[in-house]
C-alpha positions in Angstrom: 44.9 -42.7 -32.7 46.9 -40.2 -30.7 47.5 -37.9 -33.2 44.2 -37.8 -34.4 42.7 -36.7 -31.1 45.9 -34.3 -30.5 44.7 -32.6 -34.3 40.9 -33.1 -33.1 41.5 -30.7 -29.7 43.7 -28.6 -31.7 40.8 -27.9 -34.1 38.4 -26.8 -30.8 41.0 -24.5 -30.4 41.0 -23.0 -33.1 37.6 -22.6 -33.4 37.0 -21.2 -30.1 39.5 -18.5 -31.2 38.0 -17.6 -34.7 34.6 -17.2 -32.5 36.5 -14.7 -29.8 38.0 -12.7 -33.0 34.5 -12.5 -34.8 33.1 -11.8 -31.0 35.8 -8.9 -30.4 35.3 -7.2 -34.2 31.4 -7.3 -33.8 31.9 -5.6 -30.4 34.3 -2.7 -32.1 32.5 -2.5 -34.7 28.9 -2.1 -32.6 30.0 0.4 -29.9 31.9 2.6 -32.3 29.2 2.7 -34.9 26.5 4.0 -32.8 24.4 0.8 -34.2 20.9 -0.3 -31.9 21.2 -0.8 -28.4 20.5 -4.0 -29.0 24.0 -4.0 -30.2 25.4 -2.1 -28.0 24.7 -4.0 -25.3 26.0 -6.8 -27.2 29.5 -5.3 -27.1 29.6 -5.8 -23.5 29.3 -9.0 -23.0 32.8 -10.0 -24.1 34.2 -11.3 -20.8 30.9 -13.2 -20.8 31.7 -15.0 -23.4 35.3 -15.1 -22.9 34.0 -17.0 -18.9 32.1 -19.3 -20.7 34.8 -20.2 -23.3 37.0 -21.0 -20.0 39.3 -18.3 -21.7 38.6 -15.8 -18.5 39.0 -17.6 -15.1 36.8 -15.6 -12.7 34.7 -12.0 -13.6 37.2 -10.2 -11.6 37.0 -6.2 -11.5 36.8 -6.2 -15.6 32.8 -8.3 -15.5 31.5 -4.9 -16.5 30.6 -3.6 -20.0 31.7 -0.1 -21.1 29.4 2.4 -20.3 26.6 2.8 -22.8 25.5 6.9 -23.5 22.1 6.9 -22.1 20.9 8.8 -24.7 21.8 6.1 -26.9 19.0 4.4 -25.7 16.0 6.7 -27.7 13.1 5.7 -26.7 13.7 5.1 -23.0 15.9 8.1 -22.6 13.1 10.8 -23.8 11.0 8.8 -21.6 13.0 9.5 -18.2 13.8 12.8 -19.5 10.5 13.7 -19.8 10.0 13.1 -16.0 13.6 14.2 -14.7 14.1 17.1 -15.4 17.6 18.2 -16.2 20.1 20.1 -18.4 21.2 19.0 -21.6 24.5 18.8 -20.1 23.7 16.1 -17.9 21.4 13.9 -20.4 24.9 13.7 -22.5 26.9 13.1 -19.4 24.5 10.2 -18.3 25.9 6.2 -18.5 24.4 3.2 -18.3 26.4 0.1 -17.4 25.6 -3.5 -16.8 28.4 -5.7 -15.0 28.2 -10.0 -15.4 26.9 -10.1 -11.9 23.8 -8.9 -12.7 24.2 -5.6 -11.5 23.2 -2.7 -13.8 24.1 0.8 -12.9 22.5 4.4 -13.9 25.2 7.5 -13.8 23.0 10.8 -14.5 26.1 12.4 -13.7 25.6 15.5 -10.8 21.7 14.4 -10.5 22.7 11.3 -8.6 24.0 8.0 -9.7 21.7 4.4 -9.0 21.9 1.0 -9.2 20.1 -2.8 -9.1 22.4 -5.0 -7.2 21.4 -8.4 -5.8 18.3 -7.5 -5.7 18.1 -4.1 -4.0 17.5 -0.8 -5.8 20.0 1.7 -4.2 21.2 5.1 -4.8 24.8 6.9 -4.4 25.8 8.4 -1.2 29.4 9.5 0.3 32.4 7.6 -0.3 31.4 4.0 -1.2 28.2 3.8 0.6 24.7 3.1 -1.2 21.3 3.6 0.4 17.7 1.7 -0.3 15.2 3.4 -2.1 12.5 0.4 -0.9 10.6 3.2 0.6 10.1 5.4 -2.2 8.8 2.4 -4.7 5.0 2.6 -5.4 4.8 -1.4 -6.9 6.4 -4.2 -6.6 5.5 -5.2 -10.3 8.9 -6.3 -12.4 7.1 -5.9 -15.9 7.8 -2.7 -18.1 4.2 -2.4 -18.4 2.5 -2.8 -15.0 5.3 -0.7 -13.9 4.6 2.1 -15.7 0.5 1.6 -15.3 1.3 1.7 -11.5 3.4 4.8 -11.8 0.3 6.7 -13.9 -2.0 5.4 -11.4 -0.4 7.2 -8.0 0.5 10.3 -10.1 -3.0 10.3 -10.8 -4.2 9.3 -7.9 -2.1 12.3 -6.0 -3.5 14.8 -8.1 -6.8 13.2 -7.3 -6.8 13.3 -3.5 -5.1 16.8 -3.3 -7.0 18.8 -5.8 -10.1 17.3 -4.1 -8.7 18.5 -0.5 -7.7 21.8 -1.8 -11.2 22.5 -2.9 -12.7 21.1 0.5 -10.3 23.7 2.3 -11.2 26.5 0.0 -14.5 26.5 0.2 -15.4 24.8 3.8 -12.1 25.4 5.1 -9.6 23.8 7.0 -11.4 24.2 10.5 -14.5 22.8 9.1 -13.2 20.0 8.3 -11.1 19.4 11.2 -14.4 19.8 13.1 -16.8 17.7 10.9 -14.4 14.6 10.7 -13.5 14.1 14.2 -17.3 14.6 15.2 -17.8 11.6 12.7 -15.0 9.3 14.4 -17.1 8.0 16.9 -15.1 6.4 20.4 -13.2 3.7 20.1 -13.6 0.5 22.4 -11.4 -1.9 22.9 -11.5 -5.5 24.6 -7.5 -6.4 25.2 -7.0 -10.3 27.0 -3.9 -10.1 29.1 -1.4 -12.7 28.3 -1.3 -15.6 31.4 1.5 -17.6 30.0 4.6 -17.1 28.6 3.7 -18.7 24.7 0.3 -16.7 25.2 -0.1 -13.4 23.1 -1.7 -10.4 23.8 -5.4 -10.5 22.4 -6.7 -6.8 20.9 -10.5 -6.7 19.8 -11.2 -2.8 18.7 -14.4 -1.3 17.3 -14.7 1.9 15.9 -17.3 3.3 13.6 -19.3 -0.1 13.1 -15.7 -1.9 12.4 -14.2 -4.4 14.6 -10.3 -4.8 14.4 -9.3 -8.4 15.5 -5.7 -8.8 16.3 -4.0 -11.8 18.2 0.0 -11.8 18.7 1.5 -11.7 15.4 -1.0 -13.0 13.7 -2.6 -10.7 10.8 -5.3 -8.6 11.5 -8.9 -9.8 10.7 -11.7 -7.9 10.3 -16.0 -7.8 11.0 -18.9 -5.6 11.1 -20.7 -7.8 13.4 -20.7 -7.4 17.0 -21.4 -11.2 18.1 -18.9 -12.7 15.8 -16.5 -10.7 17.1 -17.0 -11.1 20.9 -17.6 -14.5 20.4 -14.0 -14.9 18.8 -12.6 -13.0 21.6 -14.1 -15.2 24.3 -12.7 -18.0 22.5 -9.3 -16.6 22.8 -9.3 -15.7 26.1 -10.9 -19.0 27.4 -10.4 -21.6 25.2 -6.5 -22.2 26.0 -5.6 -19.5 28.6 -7.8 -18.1 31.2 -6.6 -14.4 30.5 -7.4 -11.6 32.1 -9.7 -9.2 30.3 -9.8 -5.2 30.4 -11.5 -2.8 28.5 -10.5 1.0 27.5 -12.9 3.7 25.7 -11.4 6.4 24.1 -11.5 8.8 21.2 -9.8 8.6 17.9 -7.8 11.2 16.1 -5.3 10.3 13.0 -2.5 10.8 15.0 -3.1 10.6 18.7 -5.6 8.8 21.3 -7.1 10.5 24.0 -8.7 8.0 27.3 -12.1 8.8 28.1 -12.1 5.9 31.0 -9.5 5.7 33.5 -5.6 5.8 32.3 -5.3 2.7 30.9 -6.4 -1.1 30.7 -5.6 -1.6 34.2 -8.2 0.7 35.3 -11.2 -1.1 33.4 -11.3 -5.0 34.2 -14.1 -6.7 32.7 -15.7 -7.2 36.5 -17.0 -4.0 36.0 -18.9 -5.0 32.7 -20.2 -8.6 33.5 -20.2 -8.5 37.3 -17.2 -10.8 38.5 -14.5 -10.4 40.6 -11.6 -11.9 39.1 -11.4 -10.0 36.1 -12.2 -13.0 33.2 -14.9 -14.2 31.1 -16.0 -17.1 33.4 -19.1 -17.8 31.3 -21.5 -17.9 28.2 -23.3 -15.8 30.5 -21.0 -13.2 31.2 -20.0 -13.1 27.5 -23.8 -12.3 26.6 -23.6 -9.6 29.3 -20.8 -8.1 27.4 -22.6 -8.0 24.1 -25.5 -6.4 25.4 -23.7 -3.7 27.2 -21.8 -3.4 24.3 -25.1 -2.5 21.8 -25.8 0.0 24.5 -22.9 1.9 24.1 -22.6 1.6 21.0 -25.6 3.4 20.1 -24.9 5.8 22.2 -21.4 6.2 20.7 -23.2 6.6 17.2 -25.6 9.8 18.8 -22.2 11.3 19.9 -21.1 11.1 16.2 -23.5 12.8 13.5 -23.1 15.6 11.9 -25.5 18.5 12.0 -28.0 19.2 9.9 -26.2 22.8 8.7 -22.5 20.6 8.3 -24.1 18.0 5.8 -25.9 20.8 3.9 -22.7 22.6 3.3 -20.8 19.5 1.9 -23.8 18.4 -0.5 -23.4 22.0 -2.0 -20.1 20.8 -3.2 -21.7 19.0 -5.9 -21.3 19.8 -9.5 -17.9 21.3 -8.6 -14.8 19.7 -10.9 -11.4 18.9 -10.1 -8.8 17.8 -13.0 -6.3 14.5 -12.4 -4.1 12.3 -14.6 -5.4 14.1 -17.5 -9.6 14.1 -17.5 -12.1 16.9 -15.9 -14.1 14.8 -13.2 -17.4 16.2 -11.6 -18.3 15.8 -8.0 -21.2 15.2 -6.2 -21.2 14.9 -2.6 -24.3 12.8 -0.9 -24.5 11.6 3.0 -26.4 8.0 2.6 -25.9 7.3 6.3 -23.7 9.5 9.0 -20.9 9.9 6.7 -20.3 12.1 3.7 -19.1 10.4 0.1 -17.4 11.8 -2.4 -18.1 10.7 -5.8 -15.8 11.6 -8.9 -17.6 11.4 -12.3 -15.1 11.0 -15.0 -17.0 9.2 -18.0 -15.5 5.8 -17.6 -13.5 6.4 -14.9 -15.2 7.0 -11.3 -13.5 7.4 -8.2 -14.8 7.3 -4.7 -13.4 9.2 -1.6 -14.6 7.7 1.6 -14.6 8.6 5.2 -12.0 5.8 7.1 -10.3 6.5 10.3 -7.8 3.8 9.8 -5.6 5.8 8.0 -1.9 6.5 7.6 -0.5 9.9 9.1 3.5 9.7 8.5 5.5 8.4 5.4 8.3 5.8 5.6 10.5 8.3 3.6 12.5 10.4 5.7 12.7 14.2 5.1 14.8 16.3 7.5 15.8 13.3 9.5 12.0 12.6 10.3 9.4 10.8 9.0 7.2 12.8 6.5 3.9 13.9 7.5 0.9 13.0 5.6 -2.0 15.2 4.7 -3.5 13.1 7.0 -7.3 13.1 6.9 -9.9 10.3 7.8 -10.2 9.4 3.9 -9.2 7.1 1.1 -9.5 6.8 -2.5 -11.6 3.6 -3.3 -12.5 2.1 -6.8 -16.2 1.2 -5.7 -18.9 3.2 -4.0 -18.8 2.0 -0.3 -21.8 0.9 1.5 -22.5 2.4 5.0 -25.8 0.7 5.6 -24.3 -2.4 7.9 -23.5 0.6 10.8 -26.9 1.5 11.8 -27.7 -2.4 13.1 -25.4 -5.6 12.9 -25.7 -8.6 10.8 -27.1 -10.4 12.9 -30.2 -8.5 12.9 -30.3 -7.8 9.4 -29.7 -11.7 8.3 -32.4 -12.9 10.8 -34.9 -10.1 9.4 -33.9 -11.6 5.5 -34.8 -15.6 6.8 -37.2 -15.0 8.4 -38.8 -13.2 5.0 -37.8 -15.6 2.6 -38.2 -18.5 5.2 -35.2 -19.9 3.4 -34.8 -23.6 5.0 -31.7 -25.6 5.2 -32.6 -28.0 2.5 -31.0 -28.6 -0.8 -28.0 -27.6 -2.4 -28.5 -24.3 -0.6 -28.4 -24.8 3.0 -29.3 -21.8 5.4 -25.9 -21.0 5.9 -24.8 -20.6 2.7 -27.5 -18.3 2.1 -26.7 -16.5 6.1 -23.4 -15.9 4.4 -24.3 -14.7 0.9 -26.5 -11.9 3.0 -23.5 -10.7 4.9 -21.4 -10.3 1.9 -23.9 -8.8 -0.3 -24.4 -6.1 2.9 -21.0 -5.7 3.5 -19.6 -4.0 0.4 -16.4 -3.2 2.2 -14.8 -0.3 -0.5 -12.2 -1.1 -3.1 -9.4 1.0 -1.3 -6.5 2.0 -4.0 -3.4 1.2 -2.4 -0.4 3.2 -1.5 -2.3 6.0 0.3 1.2 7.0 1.9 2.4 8.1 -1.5 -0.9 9.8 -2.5 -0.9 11.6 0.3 3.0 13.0 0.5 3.3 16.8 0.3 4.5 17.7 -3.3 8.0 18.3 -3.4 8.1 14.3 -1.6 6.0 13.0 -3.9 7.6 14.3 -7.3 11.0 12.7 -6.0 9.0 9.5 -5.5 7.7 9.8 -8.5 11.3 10.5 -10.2 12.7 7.6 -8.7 10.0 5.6 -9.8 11.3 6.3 -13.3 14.7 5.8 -12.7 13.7 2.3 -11.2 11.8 1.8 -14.8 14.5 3.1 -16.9 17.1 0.5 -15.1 14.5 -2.6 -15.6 13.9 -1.6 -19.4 18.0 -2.2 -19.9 18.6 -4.5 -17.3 18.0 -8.0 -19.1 
């Protein structure tokens, strides 16, 4: 019985060895014969096997295949060729390599060398070190394919947003603009509840331009057009756990800074002056209703402040019929003001684009460029995939839901009760705009944004290989 089991290990043996052999000819024969890269990948996996053979111990400093000629690769090469642009001298010098740990590395020789490494996509620097390129990626999609889509999509969207902006400050100029934005941003009021305890949080309610801004601690921001659901939410924070102290600032809005128009700070407008108190809280239902109608009064008033004249919105409706070009297609403009604000509307057969007036915008890039953060062409606009609806600023929901009841005298019987419909209203008025995303890449001056865009590609090239 003993022998047999000896002869029965020795033939394992054997086998595992005729496998290596047949392994380690393939691998010669693959990377020497310039066969697919499917092959050529292939013949670097031999300490993989060898590891899982238990012929290899540990991966050690050898877990890496040889270096693969990027060009090797056909397909994906011309593909990041065709967006980096360098010598033929480098495309021959470029190497791909992927190592057992997982990590797969891209050499394109003097242009810069980059990497996937336990999850992090990182470029060369000095010496040993390697930096994030987090900042620069415009998706965090892993496929090939949404990838790429993504990639078209902020390229296009870039050429978009600037050629539209270059024809605004051609023909309106840059002053004009400047001038007819700001006068649209109407002031900005804010509610802010004082912490009173030491696991309260700060409480920040802020309107601006028909939006309210909800923001409690670190909780994420929330978001409503209508004035009593808002204050109603902030009395409950400030009253329902705490008694906080409330204070109130007014100022107005630019992209970048804030200027008061009230006092110096919160500490200078307690709610006493508002509702009537003296010890600077919401005591009451009462005093919150007093807040909400002094709030309608101002707000109008802040709406007055913020229209543009009759000789500004004729000169941006005479932008229509004018074309820009983007990813590829011709679109046609036309420019209309359905409430205080002007849209812009992109006509491009099938494809239609929206760029709409919003304050709550981005002014400086996460990418660094001369050891500061890069400054956005930073105007009170964003690209959105639907046409907004502006209607919901001139009078709340409230209003405007009450008005639609009382017509349709809708009950709360049924499978449809009253609320349900109350609700249906406010969405169906609301039509908040489909913003695209990454405005801070669409928005980078153009230098910044082709090296985005360039990475981008590097990051695809590196997922295409790295399976």
């Amino acid at each position: 019985m003993r022998d047999k089991k000896g002869s029965g290990m020795t033939v394992n043996k054997l086998i595992t060895i005729i496998l290596v052999i047949a392994f380690l000819v393939l691998m010669v024969v693959a990377i020497n014969s310039g066969l697919s890269p499917l092959f050529e990948k292939i013949g670097g996996k031999a300490n993989e096997v060898l590891l899982l053979l238990h012929i290899k111990d540990s991966p050690g400093d050898e877990s890496c295949e040889l270096p693969v000629p990027v060009l090797n690769f056909e397909e994906e090469s011309a593909s990041l060729f065709e967006v980096i642009k360098v010598g033929q001298n480098i495309q021959e010098s470029s190497v791909f390599t992927v190592c057992m740990s997982g990590e797969c590395t891209l050499d394109l020789a003097s242009y810069g060398k980059y990497r996937f490494r336990e999850g992090a996509f990182e470029e060369a620097k000095e010496g040993d070190e390697w930096a994030s390129l987090d900042r620069y990626v415009f998706t965090t999609s892993t496929t090939l394919a949404d990838m790429e889509k993504d990639s078209l999509e902020a390229k296009r969207n870039w050429e978009m947003y600037n050629a539209v902006m270059d024809l605004l400050e051609t023909k309106l100029t840059k002053g004009f603009l400047d001038e007819a934005y700001l006068k649209l941003t109407t002031k900005q009021f804010e509610l802010y509840g004082a912490p009173s305890g030491i696991y309260d949080s700060e409480k920040h309610f802020i309107w601006e331009n028909g939006k309210w801004k909800m923001h409690v601690g670190d909780n994420e921001e929330e978001y409503t057009f209508d004035d009593s659901e808002a204050i109603n939410k902030f009395y409950n924070q400030v009253t329902s756990w705490w008694d906080d102290k409330v204070y109130t600032s007014v100022r107005i809005p630019k992209t970048s800074t804030w200027v008061y128009q009230e006092g110096q700070g919160y500490l200078e407008n307690p709610i006493d002056k508002i509702v009537g108190g003296s010890n600077g809280k919401l005591n009451s239902l009462e005093e919150k209703e007093k807040l909400l109608s002094d709030f309608k009064t101002k707000k109008e008033s802040y709406y007055k402040e913020a229209t543009l004249s009759d000789e500004q919105i004729a000169k941006f409706k005479n932008l229509s019929g004018e074309s820009i070009s983007a990813g590829g297609k011709n679109y046609i403009m036309t420019v209309s003001v359905p409430d205080r604000f002007p849209v812009i509307a992109l006509d491009g057969g099938q494809d239609k684009v929206w760029i709409v007036y919003d304050n709550d915008v981005k002014n400086q890039s996460k990418i660094i460029t001369n050891g500061n953060f890069t400054k956005l062409r930073d105007y009170p606009l964003k690209l959105s995939s639907s046409e907004p609806n502006y209607t919901v600023v001139a009078e709340s929901y409230e209003d405007k839901v009450a008005a639609l009841n009382k017509e349709k005298e809708v009950a709360d019987v049924g499978d449809f009760p009253a609320d349900t419909f109350k609700q249906s209203i406010k969405e169906s008025i609301r039509q908040d705009p489909r913003y695209y995303p990454n405005e801070e890449f669409y928005k980078l001056p153009k230098d910044v944004f082709d090296k985005a865009y360039e990475i981008n590609k590097i990051k695809w090239f590196i997922h295409s290989r790295c399976i």
